[in-house]
Rosetta silent file (secondary structure, phi, psi, omega in degrees, C-alpha in Angstrom):
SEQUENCE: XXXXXXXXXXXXXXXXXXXXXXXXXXXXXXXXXXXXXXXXXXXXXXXXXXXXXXXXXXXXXXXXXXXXXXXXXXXXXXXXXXXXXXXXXXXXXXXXXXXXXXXXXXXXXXXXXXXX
SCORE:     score description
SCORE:     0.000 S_00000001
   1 L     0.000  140.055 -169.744  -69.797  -87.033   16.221 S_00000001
   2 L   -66.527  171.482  168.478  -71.373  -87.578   12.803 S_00000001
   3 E  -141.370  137.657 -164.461  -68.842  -87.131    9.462 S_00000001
   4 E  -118.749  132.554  169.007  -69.307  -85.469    6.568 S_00000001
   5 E   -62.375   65.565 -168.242  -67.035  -86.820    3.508 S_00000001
   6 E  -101.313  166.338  167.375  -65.587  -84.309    1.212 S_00000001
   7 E   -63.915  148.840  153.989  -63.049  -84.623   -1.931 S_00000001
   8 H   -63.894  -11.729 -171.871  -59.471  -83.144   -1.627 S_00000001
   9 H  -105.263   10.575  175.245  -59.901  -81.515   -4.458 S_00000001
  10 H   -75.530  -55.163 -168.414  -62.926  -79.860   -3.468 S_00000001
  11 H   -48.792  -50.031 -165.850  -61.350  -79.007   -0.119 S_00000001
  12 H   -77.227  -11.055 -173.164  -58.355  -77.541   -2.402 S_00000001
  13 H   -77.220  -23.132  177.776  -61.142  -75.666   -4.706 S_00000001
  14 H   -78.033  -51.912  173.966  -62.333  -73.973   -1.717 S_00000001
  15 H   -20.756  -58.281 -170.103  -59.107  -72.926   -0.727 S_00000001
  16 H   -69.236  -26.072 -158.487  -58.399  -70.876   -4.140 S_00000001
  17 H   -74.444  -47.114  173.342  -61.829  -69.392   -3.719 S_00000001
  18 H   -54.629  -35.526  176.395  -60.967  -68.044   -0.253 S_00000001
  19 H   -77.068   -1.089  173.186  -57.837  -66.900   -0.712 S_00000001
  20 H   -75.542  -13.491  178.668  -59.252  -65.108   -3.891 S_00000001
  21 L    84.362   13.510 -176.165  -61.181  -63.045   -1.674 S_00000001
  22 L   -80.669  -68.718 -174.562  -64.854  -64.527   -2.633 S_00000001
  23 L    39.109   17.590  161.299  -64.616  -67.292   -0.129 S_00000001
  24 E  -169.624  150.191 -179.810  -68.369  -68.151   -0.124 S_00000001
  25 E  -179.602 -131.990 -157.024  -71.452  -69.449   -2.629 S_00000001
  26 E  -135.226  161.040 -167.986  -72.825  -72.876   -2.838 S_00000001
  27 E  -127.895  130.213 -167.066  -71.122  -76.434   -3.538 S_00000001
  28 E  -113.630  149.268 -168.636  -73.241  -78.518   -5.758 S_00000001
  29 E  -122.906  168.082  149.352  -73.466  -82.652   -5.417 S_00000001
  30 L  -153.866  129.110 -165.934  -74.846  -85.404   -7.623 S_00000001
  31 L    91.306   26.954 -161.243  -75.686  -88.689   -5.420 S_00000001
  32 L    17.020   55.398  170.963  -74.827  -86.648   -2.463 S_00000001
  33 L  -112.098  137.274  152.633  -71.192  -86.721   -3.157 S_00000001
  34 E   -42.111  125.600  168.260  -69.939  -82.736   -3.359 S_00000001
  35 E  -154.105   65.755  146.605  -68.450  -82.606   -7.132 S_00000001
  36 E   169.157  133.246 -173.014  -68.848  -78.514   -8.019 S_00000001
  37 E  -119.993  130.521  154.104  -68.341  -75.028   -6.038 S_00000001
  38 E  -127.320  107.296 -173.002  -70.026  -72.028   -7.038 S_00000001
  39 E   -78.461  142.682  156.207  -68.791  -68.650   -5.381 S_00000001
  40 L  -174.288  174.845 -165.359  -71.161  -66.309   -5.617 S_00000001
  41 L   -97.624  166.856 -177.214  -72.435  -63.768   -2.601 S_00000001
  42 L   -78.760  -64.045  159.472  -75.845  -64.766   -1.037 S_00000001
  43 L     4.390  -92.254  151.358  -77.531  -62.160   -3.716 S_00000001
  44 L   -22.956   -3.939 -177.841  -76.885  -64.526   -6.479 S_00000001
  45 H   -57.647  -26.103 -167.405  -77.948  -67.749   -4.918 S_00000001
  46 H  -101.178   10.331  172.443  -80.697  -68.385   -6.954 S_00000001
  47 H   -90.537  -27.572 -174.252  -79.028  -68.154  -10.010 S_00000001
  48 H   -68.594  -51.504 -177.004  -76.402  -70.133   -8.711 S_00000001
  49 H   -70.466  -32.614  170.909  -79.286  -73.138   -7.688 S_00000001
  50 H   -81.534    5.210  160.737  -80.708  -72.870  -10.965 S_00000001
  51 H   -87.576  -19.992  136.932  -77.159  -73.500  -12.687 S_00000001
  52 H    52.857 -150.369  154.890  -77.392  -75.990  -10.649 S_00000001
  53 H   -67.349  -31.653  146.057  -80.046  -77.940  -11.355 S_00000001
  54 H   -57.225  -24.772  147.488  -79.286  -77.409  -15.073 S_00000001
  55 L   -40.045  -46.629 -159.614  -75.866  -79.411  -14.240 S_00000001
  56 L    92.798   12.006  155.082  -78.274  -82.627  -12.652 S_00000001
  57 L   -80.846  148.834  169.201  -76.968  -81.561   -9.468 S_00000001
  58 E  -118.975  163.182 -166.304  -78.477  -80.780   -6.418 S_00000001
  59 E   -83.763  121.679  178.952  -77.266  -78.066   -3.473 S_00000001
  60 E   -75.656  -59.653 -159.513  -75.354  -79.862   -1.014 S_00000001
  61 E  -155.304  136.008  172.452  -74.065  -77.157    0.677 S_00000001
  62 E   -95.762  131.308 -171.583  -73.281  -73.407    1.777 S_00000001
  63 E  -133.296  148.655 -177.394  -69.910  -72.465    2.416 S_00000001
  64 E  -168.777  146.371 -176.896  -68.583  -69.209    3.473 S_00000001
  65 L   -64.398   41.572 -167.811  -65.768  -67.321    5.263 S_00000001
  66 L  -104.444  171.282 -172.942  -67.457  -66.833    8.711 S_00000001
  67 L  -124.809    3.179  152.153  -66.721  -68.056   12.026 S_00000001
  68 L  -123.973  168.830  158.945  -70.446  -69.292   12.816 S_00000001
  69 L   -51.031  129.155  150.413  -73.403  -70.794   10.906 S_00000001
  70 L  -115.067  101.496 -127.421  -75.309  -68.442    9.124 S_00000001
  71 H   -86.582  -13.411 -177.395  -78.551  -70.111    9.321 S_00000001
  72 H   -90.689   14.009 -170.286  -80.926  -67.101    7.481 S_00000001
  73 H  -130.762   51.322 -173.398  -78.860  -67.526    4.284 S_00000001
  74 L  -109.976  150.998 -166.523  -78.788  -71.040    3.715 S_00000001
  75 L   -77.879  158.533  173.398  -80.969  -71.959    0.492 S_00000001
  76 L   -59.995  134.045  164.614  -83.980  -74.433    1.170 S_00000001
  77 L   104.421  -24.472  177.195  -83.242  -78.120    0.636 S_00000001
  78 L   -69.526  123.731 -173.243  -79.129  -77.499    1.480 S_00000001
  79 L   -82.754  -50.056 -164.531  -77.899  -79.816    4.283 S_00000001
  80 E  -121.836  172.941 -171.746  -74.856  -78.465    5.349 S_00000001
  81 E  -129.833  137.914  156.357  -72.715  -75.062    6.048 S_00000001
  82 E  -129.014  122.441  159.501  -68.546  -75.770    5.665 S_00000001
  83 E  -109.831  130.855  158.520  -67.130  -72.220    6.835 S_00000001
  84 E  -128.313 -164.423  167.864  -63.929  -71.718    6.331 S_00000001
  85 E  -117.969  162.435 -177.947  -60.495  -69.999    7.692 S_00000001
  86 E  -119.856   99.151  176.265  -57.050  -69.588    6.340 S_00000001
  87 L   -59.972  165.333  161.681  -53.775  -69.833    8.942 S_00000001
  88 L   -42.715  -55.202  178.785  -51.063  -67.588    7.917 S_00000001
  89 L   -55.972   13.184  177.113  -49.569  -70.276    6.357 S_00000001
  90 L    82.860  -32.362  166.871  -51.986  -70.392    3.935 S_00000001
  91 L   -43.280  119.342  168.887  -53.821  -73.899    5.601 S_00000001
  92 E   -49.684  138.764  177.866  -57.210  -74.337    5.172 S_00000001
  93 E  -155.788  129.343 -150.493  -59.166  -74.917    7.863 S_00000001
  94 E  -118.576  127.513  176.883  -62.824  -76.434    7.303 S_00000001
  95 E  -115.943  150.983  163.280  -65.915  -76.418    9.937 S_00000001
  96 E  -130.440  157.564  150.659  -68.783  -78.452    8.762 S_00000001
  97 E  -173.192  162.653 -157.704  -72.589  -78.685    9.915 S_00000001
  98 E  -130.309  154.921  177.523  -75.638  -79.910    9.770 S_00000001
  99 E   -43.280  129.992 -161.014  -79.205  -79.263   10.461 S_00000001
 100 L   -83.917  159.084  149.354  -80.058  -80.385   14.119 S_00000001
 101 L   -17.938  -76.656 -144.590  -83.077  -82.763   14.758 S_00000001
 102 L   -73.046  -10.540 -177.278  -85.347  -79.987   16.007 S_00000001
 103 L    79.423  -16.505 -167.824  -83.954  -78.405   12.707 S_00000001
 104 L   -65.514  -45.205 -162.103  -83.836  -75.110   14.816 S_00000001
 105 L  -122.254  159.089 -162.540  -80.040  -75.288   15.253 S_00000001
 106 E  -111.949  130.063  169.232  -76.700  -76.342   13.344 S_00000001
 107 E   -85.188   89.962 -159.544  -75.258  -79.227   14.608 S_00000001
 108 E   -62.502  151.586  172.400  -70.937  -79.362   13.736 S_00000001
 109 E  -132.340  149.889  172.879  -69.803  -82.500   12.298 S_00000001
 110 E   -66.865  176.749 -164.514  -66.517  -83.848   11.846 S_00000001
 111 E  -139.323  119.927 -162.026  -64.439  -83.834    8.173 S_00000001
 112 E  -123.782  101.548  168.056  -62.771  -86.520    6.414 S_00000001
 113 E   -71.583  124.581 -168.108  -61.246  -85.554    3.369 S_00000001
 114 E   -86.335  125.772  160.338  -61.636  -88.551    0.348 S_00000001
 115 L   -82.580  113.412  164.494  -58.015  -88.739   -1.639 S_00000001
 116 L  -141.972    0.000    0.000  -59.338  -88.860   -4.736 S_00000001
């Protein structure tokens, strides 16, 4: 299984958003490393990709508080979906995936968190 690389401190940025009750928008990269999360509701996405793009980033990724991909709301040009969940104990818990060959279907990948 493929691996997708994220920071802890991204991982921990996501956290606050979910437990904040937001828990989903768009995570922005530059160099395709993830370095910036922007909650926002799917409504707001394109405001979100053109803050962006005024950053020098490009959208890495849609993340949201779901328990499958949701493949009609991912913006064009976005590789991956991370959804996540929250145990009682407050632990995060991160699905990642990516666009299949055929492109039709999301393909999960494993998660490696970078200490950085």
């Amino acid at each position: 299984m493929k691996r997708l690389k994220l920071p802890r401190t991204l991982a921990n940025t996501l956290l606050a958003d979910l437990q904040s009750g937001v828990g989903e928008g768009l995570i922005g990269a530059i160099a395709d490393v993830p370095v910036s999360v922007y909650p926002c509701p799917p409504a707001h996405f394109a405001a979100a990709l053109a803050l962006i793009r005024s950053r020098g980033e490009t959208s890495f990724a849609r993340y949201a508080h779901a328990a499958a991909p949701i493949a009609d709301s991912v913006p064009t040009g976005t590789s991956y979906q991370i959804l996540l969940a929250a145990d009682i104990k407050g632990v995060i818990l991160l699905r990642a995936f990516t666009r299949a060959e055929d492109g039709a279907r999301w393909q999960e990948l494993d998660i490696e968190l970078d200490h950085d």
